[in-house]
C-alpha positions in Angstrom: 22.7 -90.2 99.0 22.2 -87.7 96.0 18.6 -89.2 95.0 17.8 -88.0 99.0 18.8 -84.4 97.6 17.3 -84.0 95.1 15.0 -81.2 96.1 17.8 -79.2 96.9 19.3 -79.6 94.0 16.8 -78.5 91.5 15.6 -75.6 94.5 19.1 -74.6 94.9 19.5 -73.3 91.5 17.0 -70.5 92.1 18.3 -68.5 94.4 18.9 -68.4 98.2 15.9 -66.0 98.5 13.6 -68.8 96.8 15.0 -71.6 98.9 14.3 -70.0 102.1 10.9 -69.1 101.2 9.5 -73.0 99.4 11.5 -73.8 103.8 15.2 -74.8 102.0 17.6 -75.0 105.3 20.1 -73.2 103.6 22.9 -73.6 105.5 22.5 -77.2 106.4 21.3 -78.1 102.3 24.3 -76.6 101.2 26.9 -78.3 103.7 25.5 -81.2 103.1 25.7 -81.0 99.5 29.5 -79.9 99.7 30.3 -82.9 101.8 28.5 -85.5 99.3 30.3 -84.1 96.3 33.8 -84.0 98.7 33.0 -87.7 99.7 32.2 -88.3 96.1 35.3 -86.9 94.8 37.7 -88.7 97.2 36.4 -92.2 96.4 36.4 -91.2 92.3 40.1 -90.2 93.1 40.7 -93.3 95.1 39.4 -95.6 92.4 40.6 -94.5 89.6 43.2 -92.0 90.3 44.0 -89.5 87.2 40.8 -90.8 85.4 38.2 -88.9 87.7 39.7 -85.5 86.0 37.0 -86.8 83.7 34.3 -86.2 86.5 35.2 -82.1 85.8 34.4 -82.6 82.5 31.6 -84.5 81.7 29.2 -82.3 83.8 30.1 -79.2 81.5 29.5 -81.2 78.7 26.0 -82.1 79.8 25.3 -78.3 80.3 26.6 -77.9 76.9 23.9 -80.4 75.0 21.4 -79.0 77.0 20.6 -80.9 80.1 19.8 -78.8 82.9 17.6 -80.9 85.5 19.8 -82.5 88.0 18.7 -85.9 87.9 18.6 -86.3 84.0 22.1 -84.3 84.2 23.5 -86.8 86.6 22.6 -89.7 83.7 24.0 -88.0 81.0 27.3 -86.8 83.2 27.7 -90.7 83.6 26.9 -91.5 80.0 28.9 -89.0 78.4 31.9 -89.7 81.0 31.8 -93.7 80.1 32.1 -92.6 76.8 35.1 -90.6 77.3 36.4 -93.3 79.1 36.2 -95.7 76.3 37.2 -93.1 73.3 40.5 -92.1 75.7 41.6 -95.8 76.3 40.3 -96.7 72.6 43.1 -93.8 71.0 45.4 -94.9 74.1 45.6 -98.5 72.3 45.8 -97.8 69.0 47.5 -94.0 68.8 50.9 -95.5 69.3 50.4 -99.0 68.3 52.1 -101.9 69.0 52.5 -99.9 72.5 50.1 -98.3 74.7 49.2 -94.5 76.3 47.3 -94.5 79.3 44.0 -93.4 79.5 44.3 -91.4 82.5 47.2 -89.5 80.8 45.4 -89.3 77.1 42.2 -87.9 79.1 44.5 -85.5 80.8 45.9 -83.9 78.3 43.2 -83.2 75.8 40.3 -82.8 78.1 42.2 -80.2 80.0 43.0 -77.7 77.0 39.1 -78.6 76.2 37.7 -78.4 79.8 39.7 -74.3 80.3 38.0 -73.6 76.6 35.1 -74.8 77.9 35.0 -72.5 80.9 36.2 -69.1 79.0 33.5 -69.5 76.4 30.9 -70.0 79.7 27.5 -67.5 78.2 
């Protein structure tokens, strides 16, 4: 669904003024947008629970290296969320060795602290 909007979302970003006048719909772009990005939540949250908290992060993260298109921001959100992923359940394994910390709780607790600096520090 999101490759069907992408012209929204790199119009979007300009303003409501330019989206009406290059015939952006603005109303109906932006619902739909909202209820991908609901839809897209819920079935993150469904499949993997506490480990979508990762999906708030990894987007600012993008933003922070520089990515700003919204397709090549979409690869890097999933690259640099994947490597979260495996750095959390990597430490989660070996932080209290012989036993284990989950990575949902390990991603959690230090991407939150990161992900609140993250937005206070926002230029």
């Amino acid at each position: 669904m999101v490759p069907l909007q992408m012209r929204w979302l790199e119009i979007l970003p300009l303003g409501g003024t330019v989206a009406k006048v290059v015939g952006v719909p603005l109303a109906r772009a932006r619902l739909a947008l909202l209820a991908t990005s609901a839809a897209m939540a819920a079935v993150a949250t469904l499949a993997a629970g506490p480990l979508s908290f990762v999906s708030l992060l990894a987007p600012h993260l993008a933003c922070r290296i520089g990515v700003t298109r919204a397709l090549p921001q979409l690869a890097a959100t999933a690259l640099i969320g994947a490597a979260i992923m495996v750095f959390a359940d990597w430490l989660g394994r070996n932080l209290y060795f012989p036993f284990q910390i989950p990575a949902g709780l390990l991603t959690s607790l230090i991407g939150s602290p990161a992900l609140v600096w993250m937005l206070a520090r926002r230029p």
